[in-house]
VEXMISE-161809 format. One record per residue (C-alpha): residue number from 1; x, y, z. Coordinates in steps of 0.5 Angstrom, whole numbers, padded with zeros to 4 digits, m for minus. Layout:
N
 seq  east north    up
 NUM     X     Y     Z
...
This chain:
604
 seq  east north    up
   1 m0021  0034  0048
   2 m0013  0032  0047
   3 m0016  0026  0049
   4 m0021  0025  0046
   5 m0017  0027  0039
   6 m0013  0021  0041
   7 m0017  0017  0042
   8 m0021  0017  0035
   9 m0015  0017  0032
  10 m0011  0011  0035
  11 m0016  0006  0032
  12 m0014  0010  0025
  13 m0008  0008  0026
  14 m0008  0001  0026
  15 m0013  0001  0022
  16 m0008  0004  0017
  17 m0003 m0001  0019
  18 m0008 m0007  0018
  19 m0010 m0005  0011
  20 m0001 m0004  0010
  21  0000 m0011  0012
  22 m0006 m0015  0008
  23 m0005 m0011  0003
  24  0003 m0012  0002
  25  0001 m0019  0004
  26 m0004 m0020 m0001
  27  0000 m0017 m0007
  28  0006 m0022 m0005
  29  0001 m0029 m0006
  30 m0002 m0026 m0012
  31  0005 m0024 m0015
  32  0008 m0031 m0014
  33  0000 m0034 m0016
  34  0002 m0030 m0023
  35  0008 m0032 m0024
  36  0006 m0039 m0023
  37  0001 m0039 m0027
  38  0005 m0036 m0033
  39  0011 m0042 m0031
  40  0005 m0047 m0031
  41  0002 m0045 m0037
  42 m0001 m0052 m0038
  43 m0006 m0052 m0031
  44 m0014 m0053 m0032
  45 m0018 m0048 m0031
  46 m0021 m0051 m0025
  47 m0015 m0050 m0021
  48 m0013 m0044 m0025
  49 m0020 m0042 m0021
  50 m0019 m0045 m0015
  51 m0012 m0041 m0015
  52 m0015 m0035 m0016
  53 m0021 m0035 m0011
  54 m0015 m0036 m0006
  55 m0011 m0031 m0007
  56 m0017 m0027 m0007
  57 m0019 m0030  0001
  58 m0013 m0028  0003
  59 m0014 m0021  0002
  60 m0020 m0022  0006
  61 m0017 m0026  0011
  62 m0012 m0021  0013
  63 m0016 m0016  0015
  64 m0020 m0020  0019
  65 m0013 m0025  0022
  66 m0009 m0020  0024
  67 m0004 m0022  0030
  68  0000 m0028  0026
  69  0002 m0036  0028
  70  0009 m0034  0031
  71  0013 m0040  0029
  72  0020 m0040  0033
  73  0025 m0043  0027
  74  0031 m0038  0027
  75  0037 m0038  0031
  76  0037 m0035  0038
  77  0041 m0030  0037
  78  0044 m0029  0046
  79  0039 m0023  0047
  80  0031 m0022  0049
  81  0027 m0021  0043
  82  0019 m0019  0044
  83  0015 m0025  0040
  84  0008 m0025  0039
  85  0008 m0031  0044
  86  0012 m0027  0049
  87  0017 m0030  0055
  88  0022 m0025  0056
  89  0023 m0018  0053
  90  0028 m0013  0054
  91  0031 m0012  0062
  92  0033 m0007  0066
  93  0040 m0005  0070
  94  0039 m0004  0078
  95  0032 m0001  0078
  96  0025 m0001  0074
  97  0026 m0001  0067
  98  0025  0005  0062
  99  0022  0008  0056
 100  0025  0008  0049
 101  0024  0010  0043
 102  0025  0003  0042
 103  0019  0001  0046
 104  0012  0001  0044
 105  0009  0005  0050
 106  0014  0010  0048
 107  0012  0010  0039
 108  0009  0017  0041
 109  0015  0020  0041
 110  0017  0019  0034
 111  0010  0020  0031
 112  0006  0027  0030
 113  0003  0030  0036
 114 m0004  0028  0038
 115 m0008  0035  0037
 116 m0005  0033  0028
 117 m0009  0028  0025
 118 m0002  0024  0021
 119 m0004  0023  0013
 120 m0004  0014  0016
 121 m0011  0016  0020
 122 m0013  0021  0013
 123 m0011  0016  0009
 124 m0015  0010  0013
 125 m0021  0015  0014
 126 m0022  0015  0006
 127 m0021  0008  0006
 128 m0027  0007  0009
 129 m0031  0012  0005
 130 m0028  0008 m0002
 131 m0030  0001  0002
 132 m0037  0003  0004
 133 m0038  0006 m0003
 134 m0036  0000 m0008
 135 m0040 m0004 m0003
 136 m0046  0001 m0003
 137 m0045 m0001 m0010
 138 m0046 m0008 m0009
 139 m0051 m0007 m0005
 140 m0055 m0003 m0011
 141 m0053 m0008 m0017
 142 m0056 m0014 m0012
 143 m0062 m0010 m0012
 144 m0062 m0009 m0018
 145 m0061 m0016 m0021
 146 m0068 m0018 m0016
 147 m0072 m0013 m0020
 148 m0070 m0016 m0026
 149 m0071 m0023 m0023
 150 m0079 m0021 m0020
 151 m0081 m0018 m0027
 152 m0078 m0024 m0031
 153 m0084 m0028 m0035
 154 m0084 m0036 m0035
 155 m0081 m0039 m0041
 156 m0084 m0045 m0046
 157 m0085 m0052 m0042
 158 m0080 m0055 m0047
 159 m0075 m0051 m0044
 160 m0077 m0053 m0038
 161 m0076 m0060 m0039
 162 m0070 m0058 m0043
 163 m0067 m0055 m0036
 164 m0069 m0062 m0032
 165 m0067 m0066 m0037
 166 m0059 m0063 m0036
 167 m0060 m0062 m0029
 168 m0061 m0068 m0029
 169 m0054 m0070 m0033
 170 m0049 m0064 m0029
 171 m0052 m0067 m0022
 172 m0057 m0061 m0020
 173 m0062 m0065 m0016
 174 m0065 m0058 m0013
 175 m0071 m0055 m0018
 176 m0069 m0049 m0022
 177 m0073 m0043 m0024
 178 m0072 m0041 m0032
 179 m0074 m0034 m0034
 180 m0074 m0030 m0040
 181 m0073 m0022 m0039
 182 m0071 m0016 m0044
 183 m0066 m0013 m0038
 184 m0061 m0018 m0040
 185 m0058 m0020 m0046
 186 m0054 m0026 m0044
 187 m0056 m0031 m0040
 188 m0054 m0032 m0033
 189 m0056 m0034 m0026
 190 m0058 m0030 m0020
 191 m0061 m0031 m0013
 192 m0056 m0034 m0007
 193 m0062 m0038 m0004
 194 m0067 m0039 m0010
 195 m0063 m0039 m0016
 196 m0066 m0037 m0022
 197 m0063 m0038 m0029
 198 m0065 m0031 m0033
 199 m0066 m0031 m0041
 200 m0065 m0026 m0046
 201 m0072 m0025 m0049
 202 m0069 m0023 m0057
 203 m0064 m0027 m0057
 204 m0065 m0034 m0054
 205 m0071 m0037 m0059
 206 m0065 m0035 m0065
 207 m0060 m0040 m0063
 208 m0060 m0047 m0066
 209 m0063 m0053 m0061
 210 m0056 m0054 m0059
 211 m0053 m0048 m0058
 212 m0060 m0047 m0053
 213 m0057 m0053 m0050
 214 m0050 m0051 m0048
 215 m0052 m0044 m0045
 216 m0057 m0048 m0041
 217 m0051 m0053 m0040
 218 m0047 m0046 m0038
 219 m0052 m0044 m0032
 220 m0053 m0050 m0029
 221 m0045 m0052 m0028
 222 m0044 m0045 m0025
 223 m0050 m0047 m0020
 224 m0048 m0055 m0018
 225 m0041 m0052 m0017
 226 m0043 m0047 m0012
 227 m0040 m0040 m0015
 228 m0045 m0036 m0014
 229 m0043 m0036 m0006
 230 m0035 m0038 m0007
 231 m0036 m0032 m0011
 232 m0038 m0026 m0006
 233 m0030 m0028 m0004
 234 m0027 m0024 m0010
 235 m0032 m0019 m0010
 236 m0031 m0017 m0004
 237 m0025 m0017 m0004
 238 m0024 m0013 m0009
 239 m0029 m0007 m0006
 240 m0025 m0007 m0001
 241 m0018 m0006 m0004
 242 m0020 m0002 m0009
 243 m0015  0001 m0009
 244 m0010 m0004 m0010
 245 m0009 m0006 m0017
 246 m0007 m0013 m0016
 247 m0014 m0014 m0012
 248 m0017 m0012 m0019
 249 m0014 m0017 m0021
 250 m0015 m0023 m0017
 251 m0022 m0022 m0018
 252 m0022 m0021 m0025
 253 m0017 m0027 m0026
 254 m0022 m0032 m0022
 255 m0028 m0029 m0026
 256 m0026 m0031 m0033
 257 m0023 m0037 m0031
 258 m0029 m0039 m0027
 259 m0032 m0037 m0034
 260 m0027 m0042 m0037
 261 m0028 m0048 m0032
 262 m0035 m0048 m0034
 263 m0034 m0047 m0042
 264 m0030 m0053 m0041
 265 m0035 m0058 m0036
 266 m0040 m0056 m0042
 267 m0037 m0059 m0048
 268 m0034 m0065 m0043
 269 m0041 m0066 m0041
 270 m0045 m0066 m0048
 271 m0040 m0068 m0051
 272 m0040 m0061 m0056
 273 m0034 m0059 m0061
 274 m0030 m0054 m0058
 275 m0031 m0050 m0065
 276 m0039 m0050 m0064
 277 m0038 m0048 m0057
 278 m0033 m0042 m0060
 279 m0039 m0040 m0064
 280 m0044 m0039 m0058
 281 m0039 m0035 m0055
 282 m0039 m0030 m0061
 283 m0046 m0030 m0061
 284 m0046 m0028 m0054
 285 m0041 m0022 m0055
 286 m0038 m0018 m0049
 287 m0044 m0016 m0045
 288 m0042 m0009 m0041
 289 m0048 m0010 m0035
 290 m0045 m0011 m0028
 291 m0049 m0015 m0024
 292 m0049 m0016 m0016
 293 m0047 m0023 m0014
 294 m0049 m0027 m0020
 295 m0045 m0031 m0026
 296 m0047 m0029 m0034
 297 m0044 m0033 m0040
 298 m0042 m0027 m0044
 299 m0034 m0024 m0042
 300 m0033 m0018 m0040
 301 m0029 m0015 m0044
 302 m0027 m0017 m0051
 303 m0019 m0019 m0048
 304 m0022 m0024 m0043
 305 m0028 m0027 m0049
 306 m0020 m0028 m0054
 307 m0017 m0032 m0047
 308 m0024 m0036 m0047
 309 m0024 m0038 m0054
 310 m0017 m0039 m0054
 311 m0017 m0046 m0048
 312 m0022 m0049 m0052
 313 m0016 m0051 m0056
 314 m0012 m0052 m0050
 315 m0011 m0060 m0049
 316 m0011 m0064 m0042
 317 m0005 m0063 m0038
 318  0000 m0067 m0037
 319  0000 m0071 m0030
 320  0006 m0067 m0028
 321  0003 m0060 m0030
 322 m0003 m0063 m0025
 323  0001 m0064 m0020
 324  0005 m0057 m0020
 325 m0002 m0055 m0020
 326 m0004 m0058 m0014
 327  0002 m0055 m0011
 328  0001 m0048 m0013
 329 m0006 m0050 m0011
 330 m0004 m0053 m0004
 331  0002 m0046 m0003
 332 m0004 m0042 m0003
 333 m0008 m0045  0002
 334 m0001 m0045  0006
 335 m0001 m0037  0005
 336 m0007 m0037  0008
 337 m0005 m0037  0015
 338 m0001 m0030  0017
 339  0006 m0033  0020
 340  0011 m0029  0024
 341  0019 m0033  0024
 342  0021 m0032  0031
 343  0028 m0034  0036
 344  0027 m0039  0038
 345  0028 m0039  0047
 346  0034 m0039  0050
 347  0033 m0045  0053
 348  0032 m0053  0050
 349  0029 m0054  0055
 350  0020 m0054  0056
 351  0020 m0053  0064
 352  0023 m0047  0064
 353  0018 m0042  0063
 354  0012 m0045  0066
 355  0005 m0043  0063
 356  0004 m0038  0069
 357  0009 m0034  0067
 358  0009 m0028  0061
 359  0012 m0023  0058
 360  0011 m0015  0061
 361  0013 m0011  0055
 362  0017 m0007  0058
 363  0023 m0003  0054
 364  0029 m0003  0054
 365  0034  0002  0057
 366  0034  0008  0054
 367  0043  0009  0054
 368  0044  0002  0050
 369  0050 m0002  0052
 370  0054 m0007  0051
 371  0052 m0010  0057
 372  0044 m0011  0056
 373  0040 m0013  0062
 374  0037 m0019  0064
 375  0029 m0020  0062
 376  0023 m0019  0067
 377  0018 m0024  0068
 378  0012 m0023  0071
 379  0006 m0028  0072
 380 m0002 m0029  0069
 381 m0004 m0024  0075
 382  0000 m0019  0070
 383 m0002 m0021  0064
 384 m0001 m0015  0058
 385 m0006 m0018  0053
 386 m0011 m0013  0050
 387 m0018 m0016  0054
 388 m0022 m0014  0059
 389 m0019 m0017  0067
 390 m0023 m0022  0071
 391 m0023 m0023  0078
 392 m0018 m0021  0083
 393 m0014 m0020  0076
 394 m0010 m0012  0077
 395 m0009 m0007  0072
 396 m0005 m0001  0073
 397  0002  0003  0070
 398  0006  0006  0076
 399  0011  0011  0073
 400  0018  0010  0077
 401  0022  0015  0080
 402  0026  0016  0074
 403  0020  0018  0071
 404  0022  0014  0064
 405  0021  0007  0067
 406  0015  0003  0067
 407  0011 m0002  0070
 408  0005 m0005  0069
 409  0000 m0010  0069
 410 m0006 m0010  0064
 411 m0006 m0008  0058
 412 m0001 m0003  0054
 413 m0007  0000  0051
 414 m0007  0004  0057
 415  0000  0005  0058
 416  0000  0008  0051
 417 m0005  0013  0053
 418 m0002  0015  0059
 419  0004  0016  0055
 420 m0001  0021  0051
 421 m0004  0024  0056
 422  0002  0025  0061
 423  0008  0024  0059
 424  0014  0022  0064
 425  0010  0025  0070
 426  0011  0020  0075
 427  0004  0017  0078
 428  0000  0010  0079
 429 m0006  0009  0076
 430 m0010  0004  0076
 431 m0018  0001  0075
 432 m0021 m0001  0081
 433 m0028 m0004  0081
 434 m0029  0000  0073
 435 m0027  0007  0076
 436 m0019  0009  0074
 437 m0015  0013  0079
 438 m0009  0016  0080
 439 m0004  0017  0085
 440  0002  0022  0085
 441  0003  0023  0092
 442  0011  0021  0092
 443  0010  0016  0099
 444  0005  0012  0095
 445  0009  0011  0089
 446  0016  0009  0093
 447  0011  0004  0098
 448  0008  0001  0090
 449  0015  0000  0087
 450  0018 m0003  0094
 451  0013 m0008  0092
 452  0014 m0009  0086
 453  0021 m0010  0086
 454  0022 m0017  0088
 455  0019 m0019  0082
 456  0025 m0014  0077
 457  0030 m0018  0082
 458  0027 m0025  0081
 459  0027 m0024  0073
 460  0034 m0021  0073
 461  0036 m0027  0076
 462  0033 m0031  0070
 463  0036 m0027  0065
 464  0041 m0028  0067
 465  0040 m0036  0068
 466  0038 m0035  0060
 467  0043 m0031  0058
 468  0047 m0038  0060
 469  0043 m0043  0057
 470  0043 m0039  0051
 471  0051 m0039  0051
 472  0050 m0047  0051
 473  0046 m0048  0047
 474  0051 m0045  0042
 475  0056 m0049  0045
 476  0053 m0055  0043
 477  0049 m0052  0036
 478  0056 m0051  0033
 479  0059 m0058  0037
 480  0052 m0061  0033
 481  0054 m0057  0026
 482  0061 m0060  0026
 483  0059 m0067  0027
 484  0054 m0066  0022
 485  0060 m0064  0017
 486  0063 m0071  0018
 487  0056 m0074  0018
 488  0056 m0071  0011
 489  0064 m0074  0009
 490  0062 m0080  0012
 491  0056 m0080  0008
 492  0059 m0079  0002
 493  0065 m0084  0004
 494  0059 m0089  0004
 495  0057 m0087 m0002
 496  0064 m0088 m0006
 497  0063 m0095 m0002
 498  0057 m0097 m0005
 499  0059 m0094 m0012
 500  0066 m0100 m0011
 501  0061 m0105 m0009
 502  0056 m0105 m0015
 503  0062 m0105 m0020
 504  0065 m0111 m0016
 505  0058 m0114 m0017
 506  0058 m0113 m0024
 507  0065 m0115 m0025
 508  0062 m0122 m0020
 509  0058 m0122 m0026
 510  0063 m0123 m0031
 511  0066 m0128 m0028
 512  0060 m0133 m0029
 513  0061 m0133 m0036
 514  0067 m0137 m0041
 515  0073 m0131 m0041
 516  0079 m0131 m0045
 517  0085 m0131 m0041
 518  0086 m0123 m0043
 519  0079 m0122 m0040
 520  0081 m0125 m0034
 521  0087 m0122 m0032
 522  0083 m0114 m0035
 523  0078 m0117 m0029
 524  0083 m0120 m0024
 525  0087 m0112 m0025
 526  0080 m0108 m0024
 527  0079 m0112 m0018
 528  0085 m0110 m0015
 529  0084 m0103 m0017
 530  0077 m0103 m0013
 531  0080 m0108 m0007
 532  0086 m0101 m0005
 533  0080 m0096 m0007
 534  0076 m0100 m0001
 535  0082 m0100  0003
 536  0083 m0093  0003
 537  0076 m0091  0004
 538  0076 m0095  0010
 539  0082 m0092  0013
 540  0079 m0085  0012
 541  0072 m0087  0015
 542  0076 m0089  0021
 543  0079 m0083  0022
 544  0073 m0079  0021
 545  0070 m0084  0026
 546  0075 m0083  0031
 547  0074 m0074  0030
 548  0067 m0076  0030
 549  0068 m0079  0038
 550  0073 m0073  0039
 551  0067 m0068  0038
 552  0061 m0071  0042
 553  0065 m0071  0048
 554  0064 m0065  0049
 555  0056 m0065  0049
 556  0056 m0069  0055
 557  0059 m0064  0059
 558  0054 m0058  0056
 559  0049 m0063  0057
 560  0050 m0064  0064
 561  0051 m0056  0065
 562  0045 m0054  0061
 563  0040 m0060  0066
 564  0043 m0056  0072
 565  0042 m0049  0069
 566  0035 m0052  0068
 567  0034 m0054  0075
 568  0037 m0047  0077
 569  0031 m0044  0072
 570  0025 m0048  0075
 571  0027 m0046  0083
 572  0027 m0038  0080
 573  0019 m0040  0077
 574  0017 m0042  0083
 575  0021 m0036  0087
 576  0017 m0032  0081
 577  0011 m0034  0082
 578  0012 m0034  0091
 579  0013 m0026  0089
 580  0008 m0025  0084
 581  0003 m0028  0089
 582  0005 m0024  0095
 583  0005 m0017  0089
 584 m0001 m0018  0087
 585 m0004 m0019  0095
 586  0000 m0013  0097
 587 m0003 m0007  0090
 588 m0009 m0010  0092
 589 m0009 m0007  0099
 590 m0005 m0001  0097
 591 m0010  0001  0092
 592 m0016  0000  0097
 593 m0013  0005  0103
 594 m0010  0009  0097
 595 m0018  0010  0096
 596 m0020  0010  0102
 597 m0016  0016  0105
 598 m0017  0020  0100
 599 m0010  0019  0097
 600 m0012  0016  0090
 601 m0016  0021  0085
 602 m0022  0019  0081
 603 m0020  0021  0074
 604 m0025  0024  0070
């Protein structure tokens, strides 16, 4: 029952975490978005629009994209470090590794007991009630506005042809249906796949011809730019993080400048005075009516029809304003992709970890020392990703003798609920043709870890050999960051150079003319000062020349040292994947006798 508990909280908790990490991420992108906005003040409500939409896809893409592009940038720091690529993780002293507090196998010890729901899985389980509430609302009011559209009654033949004559000058090549109804008050556009401009039945035969024409005009930019569909993106991200006040307003950000993209497009295209089109938005007024997934003229609120009103003033952004805007715009695309900064590996060098080695996550020693152990290795045949093992592929958790190391092959997931359900008892557990067994019986533990030590030998070694290639490689980065420091004298030296050799050509210049006897000796003296001024710089780029070679004779030295502790590495991979071969043969037939003497035991 334990177990069960566990497991129905487990996908909670990282539901929890997932909606934390794309709610804190989202709130960053559309923080920065904001401030650029109110810093460029200037930008059109186009990529005021565009920028808005993508704030709010950023929303949804981080529920959806949850395992980041691991981008290795920083500095290596001389210790394992567990990355989303994961090539080496933390190691161990003689014998198997242990679980820490540190490790995430062990992440239960510092959590709540299992039999407690924690307020994380509370608070995802109400998220899901609040999420599946604002999309049945959603839902409702999309039904809603296909009611209305189904009771519609058709318009005059004049405004039909009005409706083609306009598509006709916004770019709208498909047919769209135009109808009147007493359920609206403003008119709007409705349908994803058959589009439908919906009339107010009061309202519409009041205004004068040409503001009949900008209201249809309105509709029909909506439909040519495709925002009934680009608009489901804020609207669903705003049921889903309803809770986030920044969500909110993304999506109501975007709406109104969509609304003023439109306002804009309108007057450009039938050439209409931003006074008159003002007083059409007047006329509109604030409409209180919530549809589903359909785009109105009227505002939403008296606030939002203020702002409106206020960039039909607005004049044509400078072209440097576009090109900020289009760097916002280019930010926000960019912020898309979730990116994790990460060490780089120990090595320069790509042949060191070839691609059939990966990581195991195995923790790290329980009693930290100064002296970290070397890292352990292990091959595809131990692969510790999440997905379903294929072929003659192993998944099994040994518990060693320690009853705090770990080793395994598979998926964390199952050490974890190992952990859960066992603790630190010593046991081997496995998968073997879709049954799980375990295995307590002392002799078959000691036989399993017997096989499995070569493979911790093998990887301490290539800690090591890491460890080497990390001190290295700081050797030659702080050799490279001296030179780089007298690159930047020599730099600035040229500089100065360059400096003396434009003012002797304006000097040069002079002379061309007819000169006084005082102006020549003033351009004699001054060729004199520059002539010492040249010198001078050339004895000190000298010297730094003669430091420059100073500092690259080392680089030799640790460029010979680094290709030999390469060649050391590729000799472990092979022993490695010799060892992990011949582990993964010998487990497999442990694991057939254990199950064919009786010895391992079918878990319920």
């Amino acid at each position: 029952m334990i177990a069960m508990f566990a497991d129905v909280m487990a996908p909670l908790e990282r539901l929890y975490q997932v909606l934390l990490g794309a709610s804190i991420g989202g709130a960053v992108v559309i923080v920065a978005i904001a401030i650029a906005c109110r810093v460029t003040s200037r930008l059109t409500p186009r990529l005021r629009c565009t920028i808005w939409w993508l704030a709010a896809l950023k929303l949804v893409i981080a529920l959806v994209w949850v395992e980041p592009v691991v981008l290795h940038v920083l500095p290596f720091s001389g210790q394992p470090s567990a990355s989303a690529s994961g090539s080496i993780v933390a190691g161990m002293k003689s014998g198997p590794p242990a679980f820490t507090r540190e490790s995430a196998i062990d992440a239960t010890d510092a959590d709540p007991p299992a039999t407690v729901a924690s307020w994380r899985a509370l608070a995802a389980a109400a998220w899901i009630v609040g999420a599946a509430l604002g999309l049945g609302i959603l839902i409702f009011r999309v039904r809603r506005t296909a009611r209305i559209v189904a009771t519609a009654r058709d318009v005059e033949p004049s405004i039909r042809l009005t409706v083609r004559e306009l598509s006709a000058r916004v770019g709208v090549r498909r047919a769209v249906d135009v109808r009147r109804s007493s359920d609206v008050s403003a008119p709007m556009i409705a349908g994803l796949l058959q589009p439908v401009i919906l009339l107010p039945s009061d309202r519409f035969g009041t205004w004068s011809p040409a503001e009949q024409r900008m209201a249809l005009c309105h509709e029909l930019v909506h439909l040519r730019r495709g925002d009934l569909w680009l608009g489901c993106v804020p609207a669903l991200a705003e049921r889903l993080f309803f809770f986030h006040p920044l969500a909110i307003l993304a999506a109501r950000e975007y709406l109104l400048s969509r609304e003023a993209a439109c306002d804009r497009a309108v007057i450009e295209l039938l050439d209409a005075a931003p006074q008159e089109y003002g007083r059409l938005l007047l006329s509109l007024g604030v409409s209180t009516m919530r549809t589903g997934l359909a785009a109105a003229g009227s505002s939403r609120s008296f606030s939002n029809l203020k702002r409106r009103i206020a960039m039909l003033g607005h004049r044509s952004p400078s072209s440097l304003a576009r090109v900020a805007g289009w760097v916002i715009a280019g930010a926000a695309l960019g912020a898309l992709i979730p990116i994790h900064l990460a060490a780089r590996p120990a090595s320069t060098s790509p042949k060191l970890l070839p691609k059939h080695l990966k990581a195991l996550p195995w923790a790290a020693p329980a009693e930290k020392s100064a002296s970290a152990a070397p890292a352990t290795l292990i091959s595809d045949n131990q692969d510790v990703s999440a997905e379903p093992h294929k072929g003659d592929r192993l998944e099994y958790v040994l518990v060693n003798r320690d009853r705090q190391g770990v080793t395994m092959s598979g998926s964390s997931q199952d050490a974890e609920r190992l952990k859960r359900k066992y603790g630190d008892e010593r046991l081997l557990w496995f998968r073997h043709n879709g049954q799980t067994y375990v295995v307590r019986d002392p002799a078959a533990l000691d036989e399993a870890e017997q096989i499995n030590r070569p493979l911790a030998i093998i990887g301490a070694k290539q800690g090591e050999v890491g460890a080497k290639q990390g001190a290295v490689g700081a050797k030659q980065g702080a050799v490279g960051a001296k030179q780089g420091m007298i690159g930047a004298k020599q730099g600035a030296i040229g500089a100065k150079q360059g400096q003396i050799g434009a003012q002797e050509a304006v000097l040069a210049a002079k002379q061309t003319a007819r000169l006084s006897d005082s102006e020549q000796r003033q351009i004699d003296a001054e060729h004199e000062r520059l002539a010492k001024e040249m010198a001078s710089l050339n004895e000190e780029m000298a010297k730094l020349s003669e430091e420059m070679q100073r500092a690259s004779e080392p680089m030799s030295e640790y460029d010979d040292e680094m290709r030999q502790l390469s060649k050391e590495m590729e000799g472990l991979n092979g022993e490695m994947a010799a060892a992990t071969e011949k582990a993964t043969r010998e487990m497999a037939a442990l694991f057939e006798r254990l199950i064919n003497q009786g010895v391992a035991q079918a878990e319920p």
